[in-house]
N, CA and C of each residue as an Amber inpcrd file, in Angstrom:
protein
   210
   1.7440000  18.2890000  -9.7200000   2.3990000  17.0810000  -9.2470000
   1.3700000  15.9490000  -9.1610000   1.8600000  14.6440000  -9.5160000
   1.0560000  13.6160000  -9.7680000   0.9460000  13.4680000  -8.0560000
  -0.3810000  12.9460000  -7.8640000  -0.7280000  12.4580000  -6.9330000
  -0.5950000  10.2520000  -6.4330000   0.4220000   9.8810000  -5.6570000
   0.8040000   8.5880000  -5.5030000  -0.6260000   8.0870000  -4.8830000
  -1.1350000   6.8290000  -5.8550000  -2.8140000   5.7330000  -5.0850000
  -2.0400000   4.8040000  -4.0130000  -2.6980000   4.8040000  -3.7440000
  -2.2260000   2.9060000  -2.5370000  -3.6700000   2.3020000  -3.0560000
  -3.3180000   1.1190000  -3.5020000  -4.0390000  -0.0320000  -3.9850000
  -4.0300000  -1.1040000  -3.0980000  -4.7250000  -1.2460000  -1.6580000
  -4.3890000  -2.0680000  -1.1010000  -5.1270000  -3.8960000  -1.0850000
  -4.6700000  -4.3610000  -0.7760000  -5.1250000  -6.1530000  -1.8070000
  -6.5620000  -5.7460000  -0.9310000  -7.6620000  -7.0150000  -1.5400000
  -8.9090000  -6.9800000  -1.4190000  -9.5760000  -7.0040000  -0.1290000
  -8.9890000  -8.0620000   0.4670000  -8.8540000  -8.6920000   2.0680000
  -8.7710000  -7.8490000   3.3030000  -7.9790000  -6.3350000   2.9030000
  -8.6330000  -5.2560000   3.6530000  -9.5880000  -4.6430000   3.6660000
 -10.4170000  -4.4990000   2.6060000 -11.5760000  -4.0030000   2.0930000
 -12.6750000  -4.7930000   2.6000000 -14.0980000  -4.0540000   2.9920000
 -15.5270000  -4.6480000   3.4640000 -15.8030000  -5.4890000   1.7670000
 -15.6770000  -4.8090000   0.4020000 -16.7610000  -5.1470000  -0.3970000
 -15.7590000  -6.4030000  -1.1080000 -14.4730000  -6.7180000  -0.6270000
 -14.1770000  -7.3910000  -1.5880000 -12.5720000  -6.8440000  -2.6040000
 -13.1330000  -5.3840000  -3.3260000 -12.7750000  -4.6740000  -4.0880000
 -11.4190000  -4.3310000  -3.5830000 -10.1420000  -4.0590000  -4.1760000
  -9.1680000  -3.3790000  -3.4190000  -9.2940000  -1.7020000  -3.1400000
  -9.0110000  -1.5710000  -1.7370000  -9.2920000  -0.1510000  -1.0550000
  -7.9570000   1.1950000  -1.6950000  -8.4690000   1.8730000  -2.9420000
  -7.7330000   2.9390000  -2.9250000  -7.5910000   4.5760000  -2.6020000
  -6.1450000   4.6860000  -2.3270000  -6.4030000   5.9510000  -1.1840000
  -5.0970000   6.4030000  -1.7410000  -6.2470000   7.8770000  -1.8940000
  -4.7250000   9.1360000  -2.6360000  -3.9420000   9.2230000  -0.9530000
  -2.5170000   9.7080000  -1.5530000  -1.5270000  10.0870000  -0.8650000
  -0.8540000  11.2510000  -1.7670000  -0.2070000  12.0210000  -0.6390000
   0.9410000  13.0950000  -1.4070000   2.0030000  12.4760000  -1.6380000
   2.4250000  11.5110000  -1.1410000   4.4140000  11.1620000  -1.8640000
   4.2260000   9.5840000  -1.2460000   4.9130000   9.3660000  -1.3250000
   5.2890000   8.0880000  -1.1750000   5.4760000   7.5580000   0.3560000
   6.2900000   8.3680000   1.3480000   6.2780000   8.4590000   2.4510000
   4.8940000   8.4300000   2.9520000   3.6900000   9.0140000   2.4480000
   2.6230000   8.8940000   3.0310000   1.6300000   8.0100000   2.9920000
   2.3000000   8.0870000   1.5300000   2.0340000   6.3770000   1.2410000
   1.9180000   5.1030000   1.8370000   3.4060000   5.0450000   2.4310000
   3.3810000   4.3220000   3.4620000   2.6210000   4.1010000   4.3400000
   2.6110000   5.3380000   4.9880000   1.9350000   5.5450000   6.4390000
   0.9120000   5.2550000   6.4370000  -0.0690000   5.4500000   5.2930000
  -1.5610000   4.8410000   4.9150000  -1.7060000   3.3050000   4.9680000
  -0.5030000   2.6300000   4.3380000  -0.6870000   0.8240000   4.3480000
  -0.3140000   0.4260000   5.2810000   0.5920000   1.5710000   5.7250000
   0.8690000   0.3770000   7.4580000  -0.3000000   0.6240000   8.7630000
  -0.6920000   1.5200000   8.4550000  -2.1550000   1.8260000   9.2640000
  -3.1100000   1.2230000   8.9600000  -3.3850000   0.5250000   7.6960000
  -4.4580000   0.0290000   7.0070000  -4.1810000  -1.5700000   6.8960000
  -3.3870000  -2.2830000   7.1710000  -2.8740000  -3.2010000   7.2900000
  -1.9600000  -3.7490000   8.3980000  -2.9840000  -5.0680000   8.6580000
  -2.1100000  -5.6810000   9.4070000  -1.2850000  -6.7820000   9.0500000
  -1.3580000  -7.2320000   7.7630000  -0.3940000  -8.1500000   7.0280000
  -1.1120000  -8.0920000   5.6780000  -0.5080000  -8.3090000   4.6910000
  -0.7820000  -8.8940000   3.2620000   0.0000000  -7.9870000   2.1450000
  -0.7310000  -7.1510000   1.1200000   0.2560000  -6.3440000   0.2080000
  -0.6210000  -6.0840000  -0.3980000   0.0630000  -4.4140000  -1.0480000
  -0.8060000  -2.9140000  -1.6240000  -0.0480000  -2.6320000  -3.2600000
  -0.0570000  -1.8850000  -3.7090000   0.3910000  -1.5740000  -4.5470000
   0.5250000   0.1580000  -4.5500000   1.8430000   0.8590000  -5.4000000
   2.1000000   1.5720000  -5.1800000   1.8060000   2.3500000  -6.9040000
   0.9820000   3.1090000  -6.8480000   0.4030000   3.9860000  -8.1120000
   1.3800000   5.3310000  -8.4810000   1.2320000   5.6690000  -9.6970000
   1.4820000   7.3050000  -9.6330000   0.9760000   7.4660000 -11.1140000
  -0.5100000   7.6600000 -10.9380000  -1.4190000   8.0480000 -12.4410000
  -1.5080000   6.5020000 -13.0390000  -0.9130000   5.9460000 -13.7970000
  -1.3170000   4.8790000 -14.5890000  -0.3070000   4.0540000 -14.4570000
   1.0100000   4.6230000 -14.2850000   2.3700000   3.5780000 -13.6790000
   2.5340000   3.4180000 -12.3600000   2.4270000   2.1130000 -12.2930000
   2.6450000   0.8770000 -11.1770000   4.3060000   0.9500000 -10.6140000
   4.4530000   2.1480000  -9.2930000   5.5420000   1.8000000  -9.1500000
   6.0340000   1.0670000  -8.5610000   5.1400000  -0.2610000  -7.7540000
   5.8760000  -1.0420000  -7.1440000   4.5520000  -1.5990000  -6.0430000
   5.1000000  -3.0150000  -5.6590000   4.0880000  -3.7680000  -4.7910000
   5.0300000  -3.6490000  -3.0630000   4.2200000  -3.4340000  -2.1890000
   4.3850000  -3.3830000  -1.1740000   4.3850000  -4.7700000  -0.4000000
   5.2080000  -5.1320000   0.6690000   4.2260000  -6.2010000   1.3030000
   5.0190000  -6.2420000   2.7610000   4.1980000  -6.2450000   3.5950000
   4.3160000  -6.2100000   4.8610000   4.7020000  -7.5200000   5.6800000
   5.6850000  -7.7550000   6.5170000   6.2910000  -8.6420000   7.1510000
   6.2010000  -8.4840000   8.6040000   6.3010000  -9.4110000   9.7950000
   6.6150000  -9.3580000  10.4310000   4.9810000  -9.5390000  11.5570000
   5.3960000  -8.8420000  12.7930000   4.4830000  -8.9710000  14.0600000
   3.8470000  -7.6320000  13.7620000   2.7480000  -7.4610000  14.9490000
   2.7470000  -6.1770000  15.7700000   3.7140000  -4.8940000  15.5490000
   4.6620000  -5.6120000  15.8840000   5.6160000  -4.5090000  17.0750000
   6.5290000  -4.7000000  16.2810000   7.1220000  -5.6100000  15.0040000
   8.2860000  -5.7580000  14.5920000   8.3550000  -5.4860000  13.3750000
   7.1970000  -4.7890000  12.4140000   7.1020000  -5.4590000  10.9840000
   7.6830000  -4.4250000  10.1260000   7.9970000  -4.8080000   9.3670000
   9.0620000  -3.9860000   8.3360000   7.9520000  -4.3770000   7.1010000
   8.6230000  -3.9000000   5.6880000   8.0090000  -3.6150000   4.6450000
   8.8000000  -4.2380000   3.2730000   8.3940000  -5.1860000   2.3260000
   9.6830000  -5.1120000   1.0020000   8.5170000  -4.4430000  -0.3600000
   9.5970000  -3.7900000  -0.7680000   9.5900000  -3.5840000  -1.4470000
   9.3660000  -3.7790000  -2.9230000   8.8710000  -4.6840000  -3.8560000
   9.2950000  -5.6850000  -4.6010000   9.6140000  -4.0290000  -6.2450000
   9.5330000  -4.8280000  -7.1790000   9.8030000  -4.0710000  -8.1180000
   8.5860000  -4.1230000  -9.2620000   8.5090000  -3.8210000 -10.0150000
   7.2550000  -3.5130000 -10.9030000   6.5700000  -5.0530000 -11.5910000
């Protein structure tokens, strides 16, 4: 089973570079960018296809996630 990257934008990262981090599925996926982020947008991998850009909305306490498409 392919293993899903999180590509998260640069601005979380110390060097600059965008920070990527294996996950098992997608769900965990998640859980990695919303821990790793407090606002901006990641990208969602699986081997060489781009399944989709993430981007985080909201507060603290309120923030939800869209989804966008490839």
């Amino acid at each position: 089973m392919t293993r899903i990257h999180v590509s998260i934008e640069e601005r979380c990262s110390s060097g600059g570079d965008p920070m990527i981090v294996d996950a098992l599925d997608v769900p965990t996926a998640l859980a990695i960018a919303d821990i790793n982020m407090q606002d901006g947008s990641a990208e969602l991998w699986e081997g060489e296809r781009r399944l989709g850009r993430l981007t985080k909305h909201g507060g603290d306490h309120a923030s939800f996630w869209e989804l966008g498409p490839n």
